[in-house]
ZADO-1210 file (C-alpha; in nm, 4 decimals, padded with zeros to 6 digits):
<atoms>
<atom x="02.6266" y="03.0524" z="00.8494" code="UNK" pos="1"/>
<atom x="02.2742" y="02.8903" z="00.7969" code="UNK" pos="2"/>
<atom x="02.4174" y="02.6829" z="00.5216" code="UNK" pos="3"/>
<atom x="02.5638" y="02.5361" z="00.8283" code="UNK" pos="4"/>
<atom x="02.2399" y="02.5468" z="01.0396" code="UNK" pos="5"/>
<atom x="02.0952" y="02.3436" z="00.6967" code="UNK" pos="6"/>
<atom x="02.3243" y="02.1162" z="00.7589" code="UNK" pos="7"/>
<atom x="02.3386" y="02.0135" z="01.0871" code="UNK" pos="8"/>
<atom x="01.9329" y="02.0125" z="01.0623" code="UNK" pos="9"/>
<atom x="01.9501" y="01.7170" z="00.7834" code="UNK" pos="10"/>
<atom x="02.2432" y="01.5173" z="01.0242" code="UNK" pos="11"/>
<atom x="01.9744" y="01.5360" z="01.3080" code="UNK" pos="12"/>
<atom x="01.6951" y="01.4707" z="01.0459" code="UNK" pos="13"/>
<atom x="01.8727" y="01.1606" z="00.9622" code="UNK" pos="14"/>
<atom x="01.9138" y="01.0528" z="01.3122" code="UNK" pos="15"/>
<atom x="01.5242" y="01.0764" z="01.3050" code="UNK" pos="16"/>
<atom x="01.4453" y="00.9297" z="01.0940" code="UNK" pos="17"/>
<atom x="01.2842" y="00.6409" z="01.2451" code="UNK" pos="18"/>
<atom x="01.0815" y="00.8929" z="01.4703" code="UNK" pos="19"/>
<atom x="00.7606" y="00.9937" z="01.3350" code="UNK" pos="20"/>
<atom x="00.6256" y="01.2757" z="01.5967" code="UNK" pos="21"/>
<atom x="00.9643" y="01.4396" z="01.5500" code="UNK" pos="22"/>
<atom x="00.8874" y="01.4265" z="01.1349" code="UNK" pos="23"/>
<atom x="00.5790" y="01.5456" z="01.1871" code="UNK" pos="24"/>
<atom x="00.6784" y="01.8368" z="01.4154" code="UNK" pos="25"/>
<atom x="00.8835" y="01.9360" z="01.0946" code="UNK" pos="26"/>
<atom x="00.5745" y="01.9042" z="00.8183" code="UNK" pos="27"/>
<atom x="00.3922" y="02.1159" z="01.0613" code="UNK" pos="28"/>
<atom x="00.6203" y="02.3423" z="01.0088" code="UNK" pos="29"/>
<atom x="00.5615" y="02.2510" z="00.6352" code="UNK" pos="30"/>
<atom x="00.8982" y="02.0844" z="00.6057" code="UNK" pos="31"/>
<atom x="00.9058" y="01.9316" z="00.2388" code="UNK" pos="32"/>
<atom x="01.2302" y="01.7113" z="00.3447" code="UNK" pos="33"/>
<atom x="01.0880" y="01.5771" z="00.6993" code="UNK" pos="34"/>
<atom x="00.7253" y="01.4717" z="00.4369" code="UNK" pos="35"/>
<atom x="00.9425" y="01.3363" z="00.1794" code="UNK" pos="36"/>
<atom x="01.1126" y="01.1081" z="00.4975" code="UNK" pos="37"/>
<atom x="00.7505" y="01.0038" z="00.6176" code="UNK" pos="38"/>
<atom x="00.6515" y="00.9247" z="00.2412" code="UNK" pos="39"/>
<atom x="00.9526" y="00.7337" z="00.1832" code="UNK" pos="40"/>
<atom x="00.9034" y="00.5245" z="00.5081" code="UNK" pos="41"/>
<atom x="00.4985" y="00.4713" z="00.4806" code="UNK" pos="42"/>
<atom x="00.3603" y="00.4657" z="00.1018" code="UNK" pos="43"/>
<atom x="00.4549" y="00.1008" z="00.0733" code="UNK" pos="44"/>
<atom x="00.2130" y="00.0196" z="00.3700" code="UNK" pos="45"/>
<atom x="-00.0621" y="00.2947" z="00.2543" code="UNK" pos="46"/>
<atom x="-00.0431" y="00.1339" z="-00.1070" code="UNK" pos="47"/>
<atom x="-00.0790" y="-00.2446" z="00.0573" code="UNK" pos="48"/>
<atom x="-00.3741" y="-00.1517" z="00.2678" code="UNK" pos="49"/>
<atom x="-00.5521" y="00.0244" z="00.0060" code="UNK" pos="50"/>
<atom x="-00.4703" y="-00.2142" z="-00.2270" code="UNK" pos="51"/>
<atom x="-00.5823" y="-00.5346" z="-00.0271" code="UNK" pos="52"/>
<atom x="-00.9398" y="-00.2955" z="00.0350" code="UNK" pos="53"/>
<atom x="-00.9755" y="-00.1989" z="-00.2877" code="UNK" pos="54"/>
<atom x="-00.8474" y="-00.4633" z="-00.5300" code="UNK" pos="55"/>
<atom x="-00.7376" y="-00.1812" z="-00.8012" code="UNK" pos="56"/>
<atom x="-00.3947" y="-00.1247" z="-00.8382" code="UNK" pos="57"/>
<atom x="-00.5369" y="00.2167" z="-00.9926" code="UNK" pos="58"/>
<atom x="-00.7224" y="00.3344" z="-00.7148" code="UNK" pos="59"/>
<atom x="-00.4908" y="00.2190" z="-00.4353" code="UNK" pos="60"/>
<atom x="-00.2584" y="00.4834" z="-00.5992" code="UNK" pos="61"/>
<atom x="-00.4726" y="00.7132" z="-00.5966" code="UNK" pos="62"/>
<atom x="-00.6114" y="00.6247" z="-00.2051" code="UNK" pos="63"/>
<atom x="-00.2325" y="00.6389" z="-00.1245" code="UNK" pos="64"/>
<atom x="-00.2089" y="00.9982" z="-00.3071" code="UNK" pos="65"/>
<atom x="-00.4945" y="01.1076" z="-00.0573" code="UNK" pos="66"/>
<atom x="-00.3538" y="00.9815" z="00.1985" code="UNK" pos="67"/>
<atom x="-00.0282" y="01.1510" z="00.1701" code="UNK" pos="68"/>
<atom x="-00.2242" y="01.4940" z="00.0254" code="UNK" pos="69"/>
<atom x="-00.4105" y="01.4883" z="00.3674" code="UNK" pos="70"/>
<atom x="-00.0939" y="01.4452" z="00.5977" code="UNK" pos="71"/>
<atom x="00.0651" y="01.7426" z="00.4051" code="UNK" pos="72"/>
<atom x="-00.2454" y="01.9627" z="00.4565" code="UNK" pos="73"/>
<atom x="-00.3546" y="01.8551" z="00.8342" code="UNK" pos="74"/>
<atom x="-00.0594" y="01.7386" z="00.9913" code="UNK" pos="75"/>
<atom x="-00.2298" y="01.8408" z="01.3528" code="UNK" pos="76"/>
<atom x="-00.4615" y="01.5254" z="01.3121" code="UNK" pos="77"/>
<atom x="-00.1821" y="01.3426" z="01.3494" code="UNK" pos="78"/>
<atom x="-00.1757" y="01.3348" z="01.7862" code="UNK" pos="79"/>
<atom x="00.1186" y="01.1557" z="01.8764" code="UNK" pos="80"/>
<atom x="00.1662" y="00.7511" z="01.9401" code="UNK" pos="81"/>
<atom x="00.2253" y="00.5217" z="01.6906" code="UNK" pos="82"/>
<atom x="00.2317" y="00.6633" z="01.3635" code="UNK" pos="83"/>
<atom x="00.1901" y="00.3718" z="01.1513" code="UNK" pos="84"/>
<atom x="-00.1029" y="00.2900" z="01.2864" code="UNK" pos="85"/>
<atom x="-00.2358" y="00.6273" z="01.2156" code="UNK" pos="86"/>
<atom x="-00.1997" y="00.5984" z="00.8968" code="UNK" pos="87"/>
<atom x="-00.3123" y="00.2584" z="00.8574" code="UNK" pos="88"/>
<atom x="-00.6317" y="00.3739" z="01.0356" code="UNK" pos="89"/>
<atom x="-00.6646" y="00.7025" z="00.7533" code="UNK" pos="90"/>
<atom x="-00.6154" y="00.4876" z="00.4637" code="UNK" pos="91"/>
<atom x="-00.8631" y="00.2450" z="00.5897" code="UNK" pos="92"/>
<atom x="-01.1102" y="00.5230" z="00.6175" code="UNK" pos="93"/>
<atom x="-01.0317" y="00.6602" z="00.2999" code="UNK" pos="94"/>
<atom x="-01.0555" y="00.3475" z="00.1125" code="UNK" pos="95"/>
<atom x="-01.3974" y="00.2267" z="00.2818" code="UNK" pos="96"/>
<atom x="-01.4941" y="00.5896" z="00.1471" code="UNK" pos="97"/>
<atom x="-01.3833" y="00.4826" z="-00.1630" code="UNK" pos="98"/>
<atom x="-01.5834" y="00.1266" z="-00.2193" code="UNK" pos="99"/>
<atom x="-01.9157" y="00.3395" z="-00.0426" code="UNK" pos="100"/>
<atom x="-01.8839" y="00.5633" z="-00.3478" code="UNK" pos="101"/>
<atom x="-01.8667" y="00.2704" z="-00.5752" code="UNK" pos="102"/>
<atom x="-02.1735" y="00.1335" z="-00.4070" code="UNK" pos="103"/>
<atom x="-02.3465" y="00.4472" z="-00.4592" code="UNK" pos="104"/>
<atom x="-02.2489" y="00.4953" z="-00.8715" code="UNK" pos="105"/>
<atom x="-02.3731" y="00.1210" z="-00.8905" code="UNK" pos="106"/>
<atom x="-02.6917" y="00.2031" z="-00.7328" code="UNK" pos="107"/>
<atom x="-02.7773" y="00.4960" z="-00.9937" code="UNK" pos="108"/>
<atom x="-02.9055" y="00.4858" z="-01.3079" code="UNK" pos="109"/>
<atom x="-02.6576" y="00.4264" z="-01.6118" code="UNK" pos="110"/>
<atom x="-02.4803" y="00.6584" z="-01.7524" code="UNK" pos="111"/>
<atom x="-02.6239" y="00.7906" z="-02.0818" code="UNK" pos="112"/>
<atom x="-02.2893" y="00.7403" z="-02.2660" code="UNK" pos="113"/>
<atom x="-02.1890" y="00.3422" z="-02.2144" code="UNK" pos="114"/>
<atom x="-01.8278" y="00.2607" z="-02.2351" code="UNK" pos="115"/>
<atom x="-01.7082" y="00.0928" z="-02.5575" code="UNK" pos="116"/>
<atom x="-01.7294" y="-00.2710" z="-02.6197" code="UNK" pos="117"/>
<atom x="-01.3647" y="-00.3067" z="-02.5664" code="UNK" pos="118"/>
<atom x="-01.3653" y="-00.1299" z="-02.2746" code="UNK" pos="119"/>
<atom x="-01.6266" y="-00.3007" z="-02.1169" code="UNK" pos="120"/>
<atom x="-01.4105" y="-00.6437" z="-02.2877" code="UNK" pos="121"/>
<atom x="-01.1205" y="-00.4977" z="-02.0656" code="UNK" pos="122"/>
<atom x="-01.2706" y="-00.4498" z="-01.7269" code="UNK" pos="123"/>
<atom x="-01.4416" y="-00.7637" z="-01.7227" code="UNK" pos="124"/>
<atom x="-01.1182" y="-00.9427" z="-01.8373" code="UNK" pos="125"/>
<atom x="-00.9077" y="-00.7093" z="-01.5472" code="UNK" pos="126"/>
<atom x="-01.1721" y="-00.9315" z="-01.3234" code="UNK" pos="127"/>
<atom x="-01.1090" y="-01.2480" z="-01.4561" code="UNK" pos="128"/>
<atom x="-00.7702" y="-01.2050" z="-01.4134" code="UNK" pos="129"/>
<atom x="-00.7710" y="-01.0686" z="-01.0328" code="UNK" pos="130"/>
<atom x="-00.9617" y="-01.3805" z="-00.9636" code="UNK" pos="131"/>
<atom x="-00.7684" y="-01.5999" z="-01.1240" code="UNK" pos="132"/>
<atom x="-00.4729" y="-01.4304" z="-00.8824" code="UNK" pos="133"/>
<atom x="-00.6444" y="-01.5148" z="-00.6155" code="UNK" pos="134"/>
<atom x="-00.7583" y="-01.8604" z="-00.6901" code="UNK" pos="135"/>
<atom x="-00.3981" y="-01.9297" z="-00.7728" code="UNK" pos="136"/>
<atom x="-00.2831" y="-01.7200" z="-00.4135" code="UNK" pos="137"/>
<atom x="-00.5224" y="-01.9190" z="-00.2453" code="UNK" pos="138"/>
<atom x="-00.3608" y="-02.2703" z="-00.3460" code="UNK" pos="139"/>
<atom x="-00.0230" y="-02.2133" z="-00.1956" code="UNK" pos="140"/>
<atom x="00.0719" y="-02.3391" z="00.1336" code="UNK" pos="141"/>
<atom x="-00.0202" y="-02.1136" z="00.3984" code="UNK" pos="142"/>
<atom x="00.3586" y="-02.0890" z="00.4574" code="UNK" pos="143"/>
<atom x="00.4367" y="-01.9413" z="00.0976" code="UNK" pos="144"/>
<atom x="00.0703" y="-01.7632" z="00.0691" code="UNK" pos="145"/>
<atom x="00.1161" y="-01.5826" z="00.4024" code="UNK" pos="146"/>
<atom x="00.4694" y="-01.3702" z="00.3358" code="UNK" pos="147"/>
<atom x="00.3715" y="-01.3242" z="-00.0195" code="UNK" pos="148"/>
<atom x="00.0156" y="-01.1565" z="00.0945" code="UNK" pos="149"/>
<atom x="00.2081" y="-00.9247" z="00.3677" code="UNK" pos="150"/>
<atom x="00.4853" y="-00.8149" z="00.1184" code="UNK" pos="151"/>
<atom x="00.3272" y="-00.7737" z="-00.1686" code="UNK" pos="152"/>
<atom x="-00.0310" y="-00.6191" z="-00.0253" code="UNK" pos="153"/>
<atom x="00.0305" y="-00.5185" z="00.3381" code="UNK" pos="154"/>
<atom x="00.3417" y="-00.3015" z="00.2107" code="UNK" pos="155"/>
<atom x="00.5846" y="-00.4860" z="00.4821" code="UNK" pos="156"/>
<atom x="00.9617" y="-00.5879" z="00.4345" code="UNK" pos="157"/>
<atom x="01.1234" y="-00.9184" z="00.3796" code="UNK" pos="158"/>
<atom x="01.3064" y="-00.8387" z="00.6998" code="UNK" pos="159"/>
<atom x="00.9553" y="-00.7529" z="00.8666" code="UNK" pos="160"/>
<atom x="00.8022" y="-01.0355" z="00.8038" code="UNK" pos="161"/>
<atom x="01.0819" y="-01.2478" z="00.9208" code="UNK" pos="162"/>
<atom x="01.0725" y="-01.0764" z="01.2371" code="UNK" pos="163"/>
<atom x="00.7123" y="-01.0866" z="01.3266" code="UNK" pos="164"/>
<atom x="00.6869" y="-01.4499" z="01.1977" code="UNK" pos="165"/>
<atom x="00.9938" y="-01.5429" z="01.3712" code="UNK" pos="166"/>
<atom x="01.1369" y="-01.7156" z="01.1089" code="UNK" pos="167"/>
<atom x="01.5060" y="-01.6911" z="00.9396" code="UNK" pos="168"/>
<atom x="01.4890" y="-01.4080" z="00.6721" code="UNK" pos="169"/>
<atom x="01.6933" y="-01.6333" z="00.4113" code="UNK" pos="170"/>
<atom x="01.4094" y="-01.8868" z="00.4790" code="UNK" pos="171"/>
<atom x="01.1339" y="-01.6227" z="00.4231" code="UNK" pos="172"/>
<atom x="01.2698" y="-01.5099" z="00.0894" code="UNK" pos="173"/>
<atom x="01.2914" y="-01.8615" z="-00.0339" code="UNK" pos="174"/>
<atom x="00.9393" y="-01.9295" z="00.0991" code="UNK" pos="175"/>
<atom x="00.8255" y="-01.6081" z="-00.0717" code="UNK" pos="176"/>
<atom x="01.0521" y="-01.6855" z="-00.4298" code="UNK" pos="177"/>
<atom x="00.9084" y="-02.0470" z="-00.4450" code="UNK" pos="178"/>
<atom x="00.5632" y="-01.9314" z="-00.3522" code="UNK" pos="179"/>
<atom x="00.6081" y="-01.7221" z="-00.6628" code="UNK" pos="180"/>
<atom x="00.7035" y="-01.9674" z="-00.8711" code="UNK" pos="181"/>
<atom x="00.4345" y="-02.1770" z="-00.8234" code="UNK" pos="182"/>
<atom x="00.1984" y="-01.8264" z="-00.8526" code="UNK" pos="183"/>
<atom x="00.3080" y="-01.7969" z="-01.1980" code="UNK" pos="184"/>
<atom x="00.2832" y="-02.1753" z="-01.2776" code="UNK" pos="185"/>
<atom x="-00.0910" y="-02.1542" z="-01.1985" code="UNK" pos="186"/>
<atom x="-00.1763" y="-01.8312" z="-01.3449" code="UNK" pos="187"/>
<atom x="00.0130" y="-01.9792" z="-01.6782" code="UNK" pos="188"/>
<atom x="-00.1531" y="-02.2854" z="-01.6456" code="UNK" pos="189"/>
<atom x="-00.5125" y="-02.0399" z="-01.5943" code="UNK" pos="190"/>
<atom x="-00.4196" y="-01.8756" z="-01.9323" code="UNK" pos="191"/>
<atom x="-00.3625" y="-02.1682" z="-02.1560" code="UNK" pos="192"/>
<atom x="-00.6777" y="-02.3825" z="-02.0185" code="UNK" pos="193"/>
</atoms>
């Protein structure tokens, strides 16, 4: 009998899917399936934001980790409305958080142990190299530079962007697979100069 229940509660889940304050009504009730659901549908946009804030691949993860760790742990912050913007607005906070503590280590004297030559070789390179990404991002065509920068750092479909641009979604992949192209042209061209 509540095999049953179990499975008539993952048919509705399913038709729910889409609806946040219902999902989050179920993690309230600490409902591993209905997080897993809101974790599936969200981390790409938490990881885009924080990424785009933060620049670091590294600590985007980890901002999008938070993120998630918090929604577990408080779901009553979460009020009802729109959802994604929520949790746009949390992983803003917590990435601003993020680049104040940064600010702060800067400001402090250095550490008595300094990091290797070769790590210090590596950071500085990991610079270079987001620079040159953005140099190179910067020279496409707005039309190629604009889907590439929501899919790839604001976490949002092919399908989305078509949508909110208005624009074919066959002619926003091909925007989006040339822009690419010439991405990894430049950044080639970057290396071997």
């Amino acid at each position: 009998m509540a095999g049953r229940g179990h499975g008539l509660r993952n048919a509705k889940r399913r038709e729910v899917t889409d609806d946040a304050d219902v999902l989050m009504a179920l993690v309230r009730e600490q409902d591993a399936d209905a997080f897993e659901l809101l974790y599936d549908t969200h981390h790409r946009l938490v990881y885009g934001v924080a990424l785009r804030i933060l620049g670091d691949a590294g600590a985007a993860e980890d901002v999008t980790q938070a993120v998630f760790l918090k929604v577990w742990n408080s779901p009553n912050l979460f009020r009802g409305g729109n959802f994604a913007a929520w949790i746009v607005r949390v992983t803003r906070n917590r990435a601003l958080d993020v680049l104040r503590g940064r600010a702060v280590r800067n400001e402090t004297e250095l550490p008595e142990a300094l990091p290797e030559n070769e790590d210090m070789e590596e950071a500085a390179f990991a610079r270079l190299d987001a620079e040159r990404v953005r140099r190179a991002l910067a020279s496409l065509p707005s039309e190629q530079r604009e889907p590439i920068e929501l899919g790839f750092f604001g976490g949002i479909t092919h399908e989305e962007i078509a949508r909110r641009s208005n624009t074919p979604l066959g002619t926003i992949k091909t925007r989006i697979r040339s822009g690419l192209r010439k991405l990894r042209a430049a950044l080639d061209e970057a290396v071997t100069a």
